[in-house]
N, C-alpha and C positions, 0 to 999 in steps of 0.2 A: 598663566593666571597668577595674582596675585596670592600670596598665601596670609591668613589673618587669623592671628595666634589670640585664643578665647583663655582670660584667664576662669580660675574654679569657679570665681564669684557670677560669673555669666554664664557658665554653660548649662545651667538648667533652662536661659532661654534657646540655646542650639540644641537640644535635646543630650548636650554630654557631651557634645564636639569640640574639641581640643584646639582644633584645625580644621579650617576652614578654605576651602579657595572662589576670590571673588574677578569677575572683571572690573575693568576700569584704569584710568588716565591716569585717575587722582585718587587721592582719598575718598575726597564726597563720591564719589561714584562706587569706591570700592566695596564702601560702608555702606549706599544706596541699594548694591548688587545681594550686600547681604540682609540687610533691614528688610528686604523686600522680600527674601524667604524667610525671615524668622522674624517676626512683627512683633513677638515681646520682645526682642532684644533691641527694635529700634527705641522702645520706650527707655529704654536703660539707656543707653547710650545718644540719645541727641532728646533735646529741647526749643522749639520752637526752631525748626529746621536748621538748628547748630548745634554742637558738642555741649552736650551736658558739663557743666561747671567742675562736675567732682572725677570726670573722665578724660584720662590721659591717652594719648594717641600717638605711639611710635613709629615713623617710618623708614625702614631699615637704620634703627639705631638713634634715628634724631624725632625729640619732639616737635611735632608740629605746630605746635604754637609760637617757635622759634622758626617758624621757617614760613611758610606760605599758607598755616591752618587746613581748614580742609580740601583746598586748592591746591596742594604741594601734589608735584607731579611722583608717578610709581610708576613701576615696569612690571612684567610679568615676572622679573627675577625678586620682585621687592617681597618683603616681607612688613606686615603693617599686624601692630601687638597694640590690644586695646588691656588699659592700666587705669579702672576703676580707683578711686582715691583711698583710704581705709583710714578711718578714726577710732578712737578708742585706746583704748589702753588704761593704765593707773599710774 
């Protein structure tokens, strides 16, 4: 199984789970595998059945939006890290 690394800003929708593991080929399925047990967290993270604008999506190491979006193929050894955007500051 894929493992899917929840950072702080999301895990109130996994109930506090840090870590997650999801099936799936690709992304879209891995993040489908998960969305689909935690349905506030698909609101967070996708927008009219694509990635939300302000959310980042790592797969083992490389952005996917550099690579094949949410098509990019994963393994069971893969590791996929979702990286909400953060504003603010002074």
């Amino acid at each position: 199984m894929t493992v899917v690394r929840i950072p702080p800003t999301l895990r109130d929708q996994t109930g506090g789970q840090a870590t997650l593991e999801a099936e799936g080929g690709t992304v879209r399925e891995v993040l489908d595998d998960v969305a689909g047990r935690f349905p506030a967290l698909e609101a967070r993270i996708f927008s009219e059945g694509d990635l939300a604008g302000f959310v980042n999506v790592y797969a083992d190491g490389e952005d996917v939006r550099t690579r094949d979006g949410l098509e990019t193929e994963v393994s069971d050894s893969s590791t996929v890290i979702l990286l909400p955007a953060m504003a603010g500051g002074r």
